[in-house]
Each structure stands twice: as structure tokens, then as C-alpha cells.
LOMAR-148310 format. One line per field, with one value per residue (C-alpha): residue in three letters; x, z, y. Coordinates in steps of 0.5 Angstrom, whole numbers. Each point is the difference from the previous one (the first is absolute). Layout:
! residues N
resn = c(ALA/...)
c1 = c(X/...)
c3 = c(Z/...)
c2 = c(Y/...)
***
This chain:
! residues 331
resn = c(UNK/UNK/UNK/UNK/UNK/UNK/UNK/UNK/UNK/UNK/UNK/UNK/UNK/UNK/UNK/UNK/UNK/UNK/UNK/UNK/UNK/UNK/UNK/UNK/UNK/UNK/UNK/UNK/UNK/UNK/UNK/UNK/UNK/UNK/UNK/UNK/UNK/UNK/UNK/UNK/UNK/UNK/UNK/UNK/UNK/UNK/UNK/UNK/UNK/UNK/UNK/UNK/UNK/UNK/UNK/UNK/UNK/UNK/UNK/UNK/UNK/UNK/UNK/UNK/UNK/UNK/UNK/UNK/UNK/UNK/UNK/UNK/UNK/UNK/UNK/UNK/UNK/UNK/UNK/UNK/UNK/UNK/UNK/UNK/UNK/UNK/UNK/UNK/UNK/UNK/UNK/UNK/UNK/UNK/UNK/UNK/UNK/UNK/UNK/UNK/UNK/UNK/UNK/UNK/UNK/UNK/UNK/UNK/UNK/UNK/UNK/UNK/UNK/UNK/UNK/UNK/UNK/UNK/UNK/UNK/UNK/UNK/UNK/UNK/UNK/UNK/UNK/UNK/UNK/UNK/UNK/UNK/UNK/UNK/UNK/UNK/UNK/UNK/UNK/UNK/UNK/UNK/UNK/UNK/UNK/UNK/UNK/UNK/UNK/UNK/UNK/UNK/UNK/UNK/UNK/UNK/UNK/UNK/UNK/UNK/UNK/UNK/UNK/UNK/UNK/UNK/UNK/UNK/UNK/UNK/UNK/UNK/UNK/UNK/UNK/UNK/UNK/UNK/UNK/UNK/UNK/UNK/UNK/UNK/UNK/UNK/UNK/UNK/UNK/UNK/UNK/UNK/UNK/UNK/UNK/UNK/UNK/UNK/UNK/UNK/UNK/UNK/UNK/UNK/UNK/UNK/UNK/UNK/UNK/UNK/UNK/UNK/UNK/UNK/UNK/UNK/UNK/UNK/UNK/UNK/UNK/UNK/UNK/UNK/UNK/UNK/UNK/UNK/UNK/UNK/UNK/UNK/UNK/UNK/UNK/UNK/UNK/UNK/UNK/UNK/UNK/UNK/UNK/UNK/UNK/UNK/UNK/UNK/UNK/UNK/UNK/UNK/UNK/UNK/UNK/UNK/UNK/UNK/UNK/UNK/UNK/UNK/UNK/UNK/UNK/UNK/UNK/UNK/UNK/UNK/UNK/UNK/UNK/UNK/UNK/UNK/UNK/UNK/UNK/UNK/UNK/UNK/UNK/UNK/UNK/UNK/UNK/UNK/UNK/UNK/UNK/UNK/UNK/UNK/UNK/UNK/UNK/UNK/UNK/UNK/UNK/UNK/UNK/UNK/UNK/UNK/UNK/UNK/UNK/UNK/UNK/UNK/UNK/UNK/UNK/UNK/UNK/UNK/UNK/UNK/UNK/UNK/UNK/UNK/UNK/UNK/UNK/UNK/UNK/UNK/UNK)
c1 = c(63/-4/1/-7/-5/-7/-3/-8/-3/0/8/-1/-4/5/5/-2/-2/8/2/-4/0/9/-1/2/0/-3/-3/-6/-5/-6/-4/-8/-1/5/3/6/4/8/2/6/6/1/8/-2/-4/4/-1/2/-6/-5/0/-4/-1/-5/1/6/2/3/5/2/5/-2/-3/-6/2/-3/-1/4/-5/-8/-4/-4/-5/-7/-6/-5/-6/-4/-7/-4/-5/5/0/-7/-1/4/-3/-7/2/2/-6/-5/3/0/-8/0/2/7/4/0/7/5/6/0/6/4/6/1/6/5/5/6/8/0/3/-3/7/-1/-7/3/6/-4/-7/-2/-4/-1/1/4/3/3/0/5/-4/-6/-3/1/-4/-1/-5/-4/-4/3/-4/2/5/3/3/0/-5/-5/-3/-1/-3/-2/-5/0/-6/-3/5/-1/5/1/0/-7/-3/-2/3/1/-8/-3/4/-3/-7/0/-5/2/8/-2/-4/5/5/-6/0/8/1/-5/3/7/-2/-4/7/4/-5/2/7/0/-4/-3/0/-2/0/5/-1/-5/0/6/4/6/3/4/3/1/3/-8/0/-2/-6/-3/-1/-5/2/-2/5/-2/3/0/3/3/2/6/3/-1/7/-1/-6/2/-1/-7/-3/3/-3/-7/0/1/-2/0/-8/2/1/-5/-6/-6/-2/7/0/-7/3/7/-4/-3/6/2/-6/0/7/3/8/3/3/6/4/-4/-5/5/5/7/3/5/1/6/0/-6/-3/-4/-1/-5/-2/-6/3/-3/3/2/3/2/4/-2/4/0/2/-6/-2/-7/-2/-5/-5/-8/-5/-5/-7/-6/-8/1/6/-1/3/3/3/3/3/3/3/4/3/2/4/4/6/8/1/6/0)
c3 = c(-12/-1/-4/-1/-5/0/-7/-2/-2/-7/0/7/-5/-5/4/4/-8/-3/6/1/-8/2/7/4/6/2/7/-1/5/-2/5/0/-5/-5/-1/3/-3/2/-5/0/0/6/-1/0/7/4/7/4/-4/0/3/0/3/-4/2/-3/-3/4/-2/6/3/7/6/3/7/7/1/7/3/1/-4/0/-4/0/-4/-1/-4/-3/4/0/-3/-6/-2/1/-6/-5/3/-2/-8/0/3/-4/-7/3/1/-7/-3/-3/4/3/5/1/3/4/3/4/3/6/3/5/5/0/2/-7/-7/-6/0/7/-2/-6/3/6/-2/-3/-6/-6/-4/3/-5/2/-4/3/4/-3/3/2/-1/4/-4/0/-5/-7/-7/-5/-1/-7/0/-5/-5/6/3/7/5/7/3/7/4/7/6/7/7/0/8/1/2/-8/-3/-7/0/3/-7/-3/1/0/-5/-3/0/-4/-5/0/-1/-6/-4/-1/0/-7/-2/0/-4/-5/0/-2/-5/-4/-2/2/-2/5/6/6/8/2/7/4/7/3/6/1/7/0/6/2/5/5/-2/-5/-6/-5/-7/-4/-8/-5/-6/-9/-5/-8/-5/-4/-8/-3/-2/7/0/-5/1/8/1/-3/4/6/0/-2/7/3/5/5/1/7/2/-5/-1/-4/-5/-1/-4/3/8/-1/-2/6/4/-2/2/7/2/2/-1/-7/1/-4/-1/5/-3/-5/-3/0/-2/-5/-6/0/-9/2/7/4/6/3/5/2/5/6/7/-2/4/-3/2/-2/-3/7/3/3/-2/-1/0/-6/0/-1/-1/-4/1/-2/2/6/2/7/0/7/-2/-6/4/5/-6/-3/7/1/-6/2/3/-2/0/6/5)
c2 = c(44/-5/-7/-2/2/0/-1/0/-5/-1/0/-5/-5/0/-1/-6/-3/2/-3/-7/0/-1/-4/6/1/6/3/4/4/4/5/-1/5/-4/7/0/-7/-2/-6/-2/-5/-3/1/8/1/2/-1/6/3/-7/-6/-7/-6/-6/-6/-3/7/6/5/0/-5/4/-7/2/2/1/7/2/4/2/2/8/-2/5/1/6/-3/5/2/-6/5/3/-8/0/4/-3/-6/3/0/-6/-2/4/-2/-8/1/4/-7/4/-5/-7/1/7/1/5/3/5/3/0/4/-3/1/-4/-1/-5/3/-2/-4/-3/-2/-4/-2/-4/-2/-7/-1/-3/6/6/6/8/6/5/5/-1/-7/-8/-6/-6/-4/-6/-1/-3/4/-5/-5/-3/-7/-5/3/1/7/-1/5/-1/6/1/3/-2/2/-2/1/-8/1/-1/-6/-5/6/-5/-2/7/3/-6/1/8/1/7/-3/-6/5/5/-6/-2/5/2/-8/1/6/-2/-6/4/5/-6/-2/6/-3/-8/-5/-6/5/-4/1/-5/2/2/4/-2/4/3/2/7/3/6/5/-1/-7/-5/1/-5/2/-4/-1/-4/-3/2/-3/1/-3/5/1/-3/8/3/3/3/3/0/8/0/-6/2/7/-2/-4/7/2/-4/-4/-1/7/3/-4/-2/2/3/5/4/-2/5/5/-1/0/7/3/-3/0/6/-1/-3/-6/1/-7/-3/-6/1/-6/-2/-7/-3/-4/-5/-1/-6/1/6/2/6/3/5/5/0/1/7/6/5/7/6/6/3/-7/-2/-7/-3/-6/-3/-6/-2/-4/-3/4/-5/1/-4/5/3/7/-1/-7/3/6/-5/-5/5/3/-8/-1/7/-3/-4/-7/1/-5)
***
């Protein structure tokens, strides 16, 4: 039987307010709809059911290996005209004025020779995380930091395969990627106005390289801080589900853009777009869950990603996107 226990939300905030209120340190991950919340101490999670990787905090002591053979790995996208659906419900409700940017996501089901333990074992990212049976994570995109009385979060949006010719600057001067980036960039800092003050863009539009198992990609991020209340712990819980969802992987305005996602998408995403991250007594850390494949009851696994759809999104080159980002960072 399992060791770890899934609570609702208003048992997850009150434990995240306990626990920050004692500087205890806690894990704690959340699926998209909040309702399935696991917050813990980390003495109590226990590795042979769940494991993760932050920077400089694991429960596993196990090093990062190389893989001793070949990686099967194949894709079967939905039909570009399945997609196109659900591509035309974001659109139409993007021309009705009821949204500015929406995450539209699939499943993708894939073939391969890796385990969700294998995927965990041998992948590099900032961010990775097992769940027995049910699904890994290797993760780029920080959700929000706490240290020194400040909140910090880094949205990502705007990928390209950093193989083309001027990849940086042709990321740089994409139009519908610099008013994607934009607009989450506003959002986010409109979301951490809700529980800091002095919220400002620390950093703008910088580049990351991530490698993959077909080679290397740049990501475009961009750096928020806020100054947060001297009673925080305290209250960590409550200001930590009031950011919830994450903008990056929703849209704006936030509330009206997920009503949106639940029309036109046609699988649940579960834990995917969710949160997990850690409290150390003072500090935190966070990350979205993205990069995520995940096994069904049956044992078939599926791998899960998006992208942001705007007025200026071209349905092909949206389908293409979301076909890009299904791969492992095994190399």
C-alpha cells in the first residue's frame, strides 16, 4: 500500500501555513486542478514511491549516469486536423476578446525501451521528480523562489532548435514569440503583485540552452521579483495558492483562459501544469511540471506538452511546436 497521501486543497494550505509558521521543511506537489495536494515532511517521503531532484536538494543520492544503450523513443501525434479542433477554440474565443495568450496542450502516446525510472535516472534538467507507476518529470522551468524575503519567478515562453542558423536573434525578433513572452511576463508580475510588493522585471528575454536526446534547444525566459510580507510563513499556504495555476501554462486573463482549456483540450492533464517544490524553514523552491511522461494503468505511456496560442499563432506551427518538445534529455 501506498505511503503517500493525497489531500485537498484546504488541508494543503493549511499545512504549507503550520509547517512555514514552525520553519519546517516540507515537500509539497499539486496537480493542475489543486485537488490532489501531497504535503509532507521530507523526512517522510519515502524514495521507493517518490523521488526528486532540485538544485542542491534530492532524496536520492543516486549520480547522474550514462545510459549503456540506445534509446527507442517514437511519437504518435494526434492528427493535425484533431489538433486543429481545439486550435480553432482557442482562436475563436482569442477573436472574442475572451482571452490575450492560451496554453493549449495534448497527450501524445509514445513508444520507448525507458521506464519512468530510467527517464528519471538518466535525464538532465534542472528539475526532475518520479511518482511510482504513474509519472516523471524533467523540468526547466523554475514556478516561483523564495529567499531573503523576496519572491522570484522566471516565466519561460519562446522555444527554437538552437541548430538553425542565428537561432538566438531570429528567437529574439519573433514577433508572436516576443508578445507571447509579453503578455505572460505581464501576467506573472500581476500574479506576484497579489502577495509582494515592489514587483518588478528584473530581467528580460534571456536565453537558456536545453539538450535533448535530437539535439539542443533555446528556451526564452525572463526574471520577477517581489518583496514579500514580513509574516509570510505564516501565511505561506494561502500566498502560495493564490499564484496557482501557473500563468505560463494557463494564460491571460487567468481565470476565463482555463475555462477555455477545458473546452479545447481533449485529455485531462492531471499533475501535468501542476506544481512541486520544497520549503527549507526560510527558503523555497518550485517548479511547473512540464516535460512529462506519463504511464497509463495499462502501461502505455504518453507524453504531455503545449504551447501558447495568440492571434497571431499559425495552427501548423503551433501543431509542429508541440510535436518538438516531445522528447527526453538523454544524450
Amino acid at each position: 500500500m501506498s505511503k503517500l497521501v493525497f489531500r485537498p486543497r484546504a488541508e494543503a494550505i493549511r499545512r504549507m501555513n503550520r509547517w512555514g509558521s514552525e520553519r519546517r521543511e516540507f515537500f509539497f506537489l499539486i496537480d493542475f486542478d489543486e485537488a490532489h495536494c501531497l504535503v509532507e515532511p521530507l523526512e517522510e517521503i519515502p524514495a521507493d514511491e517518490l523521488r526528486y531532484v532540485f538544485p542542491g536538494r534530492s532524496n536520492t543520492d543516486e549520480p547522474l549516469l550514462p545510459l549503456r544503450h540506445s534509446v527507442l523513443w517514437e511519437a504518435f501525434p494526434q492528427p493535425f486536423e484533431a489538433y486543429r479542433r481545439s486550435f480553432d477554440v482557442v482562436r475563436r474565443n482569442i477573436y472574442a476578446g475572451n482571452s490575450f495568450l492560451t496554453n493549449l496542450t495534448c497527450a501524445t502516446p509514445v513508444t520507448t525501451n525507458l521506464s519512468l525510472l530510467d527517464v528519471f535516472r538518466h535525464t538532465q534538467a534542472r528539475y526532475k521528480l518520479w511518482l511510482k507507476d504513474r509519472f516523471t518529470v524533467f523540468s526547466p522551468e523554475i514556478f516561483v523562489r523564495i529567499a531573503d524575503g523576496f519572491v522570484y519567478s522566471h516565466p519561460m515562453k519562446g522555444t527554437i532548435d538552437a541548430l538553425l542558423p542565428d537561432a538566438a536573434s531570429r528567437l529574439l525578433s519573433d514577433e508572436k514569440e516576443s508578445a507571447e513572452h509579453a503578455t505572460i511576463t505581464d501576467l506573472i508580475r500581476n500574479d506576484l503583485s497579489r502577495i509582494a510588493t515592489e514587483v518588478t522585471v528584473t530581467r528580460y528575454r534571456y536565453l537558456d540552452r536545453l539538450q535533448t536526446h535530437r539535439g539542443a534547444l533555446l528556451q526564452m525566459s525572463s526574471e520577477i521579483r517581489g518583496r514579500l510580507p514580513d509574516d509570510y510563513r505564516e501565511r505561506l499556504g494561502d500566498l502560495f495558492f493564490r499564484l496557482l495555476p501557473a500563468g505560463s501554462i494557463t494564460g491571460a486573463p487567468k481565470r476565463k483562459t482555463v475555462e477555455i482549456i477545458r473546452e479545447a483540450e481533449t485529455c485531462e492533464r492531471g499533475f501535468y501544469t501542476g506544481i512541486m517544490g520544497w520549503f527549507d524553514g526560510t527558503n523555497l523552491d518550485s517548479a511547473v511540471l512540464i516535460r512529462f511522461l506519463e504511464q497509463r494503468p495499462d502501461g502505455s505511456m504518453v507524453f504531455k506538452s503545449g504551447g501558447g496560442i495568440t492571434f497571431m499563432s499559425d495552427a501548423r506551427s503551433e501543431y509542429e511546436e508541440m510535436i518538438q518538445k516531445v522528447y527526453v534529455p538523454i544524450y
